[in-house]
Structure formats: C-alpha cells, structure tokens
C-alpha positions, 0 to 999 in steps of 0.5 A, a space after each residue: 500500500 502507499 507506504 508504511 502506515 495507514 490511518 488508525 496504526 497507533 506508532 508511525 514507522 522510523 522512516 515515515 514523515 510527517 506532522 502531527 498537531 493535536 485537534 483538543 481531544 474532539 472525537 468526531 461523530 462519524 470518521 472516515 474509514 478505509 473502505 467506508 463511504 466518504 463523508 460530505 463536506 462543504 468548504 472554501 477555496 483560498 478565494 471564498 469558492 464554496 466546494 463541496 465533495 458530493 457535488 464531485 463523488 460520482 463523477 471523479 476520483 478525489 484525492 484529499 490531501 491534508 497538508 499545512 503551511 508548517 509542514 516540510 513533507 507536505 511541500 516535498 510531497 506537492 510536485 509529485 501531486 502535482 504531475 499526479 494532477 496534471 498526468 490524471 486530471 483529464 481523465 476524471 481525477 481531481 485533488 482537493 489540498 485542505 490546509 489544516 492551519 490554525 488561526 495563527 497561520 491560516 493566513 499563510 495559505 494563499 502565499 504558501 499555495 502560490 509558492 509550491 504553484 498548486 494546480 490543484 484547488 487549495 481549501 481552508 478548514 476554518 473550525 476544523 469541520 472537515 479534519 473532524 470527518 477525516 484527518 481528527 489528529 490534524 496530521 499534515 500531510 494526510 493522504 484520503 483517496 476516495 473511488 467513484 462510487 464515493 467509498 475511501 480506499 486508501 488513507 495515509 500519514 505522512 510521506 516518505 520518498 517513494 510513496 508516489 509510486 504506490 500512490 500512482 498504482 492507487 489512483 490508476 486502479 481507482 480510475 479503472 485504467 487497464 493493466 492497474 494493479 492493487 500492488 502495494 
C-alpha cells in the first residue's frame, strides 16, 4: 500500500514523515474509514469558492490531501501531486489540498499555495469541520483517496520518498485504467 502506515496504526514507522498537531481531544461523530463511504463536506477555496465533495463523488476520483503551511513533507510531497494532477486530471481525477492551519497561520495559505504553484484547488478548514470527518489528529500531510462510487480506499500519514509510486498504482486502479494493479 502507499507506504508504511495507514490511518488508525497507533506508532508511525522510523522512516515515515510527517506532522502531527493535536485537534483538543474532539472525537468526531462519524470518521472516515478505509473502505467506508466518504463523508460530505462543504468548504472554501483560498478565494471564498464554496466546494463541496458530493457535488464531485460520482463523477471523479478525489484525492484529499491534508497538508499545512508548517509542514516540510507536505511541500516535498506537492510536485509529485502535482504531475499526479496534471498526468490524471483529464481523465476524471481531481485533488482537493485542505490546509489544516490554525488561526495563527491560516493566513499563510494563499502565499504558501502560490509558492509550491498548486494546480490543484487549495481549501481552508476554518473550525476544523472537515479534519473532524477525516484527518481528527490534524496530521499534515494526510493522504484520503476516495473511488467513484464515493467509498475511501486508501488513507495515509505522512510521506516518505517513494510513496508516489504506490500512490500512482492507487489512483490508476481507482480510475479503472487497464493493466492497474492493487500492488502495494
């Protein structure tokens, strides 16, 4: 699977990266699980766009992507999200970026998506309202790739160096691209 950890293991391996941040202890009511249907949010994009998921379930693969402005692996990783975005987007694939800063950096957001030139939508996630559905700990990055049919079938902490090769074999398979293969 897309490297070591998937979300739920108690330890992180030695070679994963990423960056925790405590969300106060809030337990969400219903949290989104590999191989659960994806739960709906609506939020906004850095420039006030409303964008809400179930209006894309259905028709596109969605990759979530949990990331923030402090977060070293969050940037290492986004070229390779990027080529991922570019190389799939044609073909029915969109990546949503959720920043998971607080209100001490959420500011940062626009600057921080213009730096690392996303291609992709960039939200914000003012009072944690999607992070409660997905990503609780507010880990950065936090990959949820969600299929067509709506149901969550990869999510991952951290990024390690060559994690963008599962991924890729991930978002084929979730494509529906011939010769794609669950490999891990």
């Amino acid at each position: 699977m897309f490297g070591a950890a998937v979300l739920g293991t108690a330890v992180l391996g030695a070679s994963l990266l990423g960056c925790p941040q405590s969300e106060g202890g809030r337990t969400p009511a219903k949290l989104a699980v590999t191989g659960g249907l994806a739960p709906d949010f609506t939020g906004h994009d850095i420039d006030g766009n409303p964008i809400k998921l179930s209006d894309h379930l259905g028709k596109e693969v969605i990759l979530l992507d949990f990331c923030s402005t402090w977060c070293e692996p969050c940037v290492v990783e986004f070229p390779h999200l990027r080529t991922l975005y570019e190389a799939n987007k044609a073909k029915g694939f969109l990546i949503l970026a959720i920043s998971v800063d607080g209100p001490e950096t959420v500011a940062n957001v626009p600057g921080f998506t213009r730096r690392n030139r996303l291609s992709f939508p960039m939200m914000t996630d003012e009072g944690s309202r999607i992070s409660s559905l997905y990503n609780p700990k507010r880990t950065a990055p936090l990959t949820v790739l969600i299929d067509r049919a709506g149901k969550i079938v990869l999510m991952q902490e951290g990024y390690t160096s060559g994690d963008e090769e599962g991924l890729a074999k991930q978002v084929a398979k979730a494509l529906g691209e011939p010769g794609a293969s669950a490999t891990k």
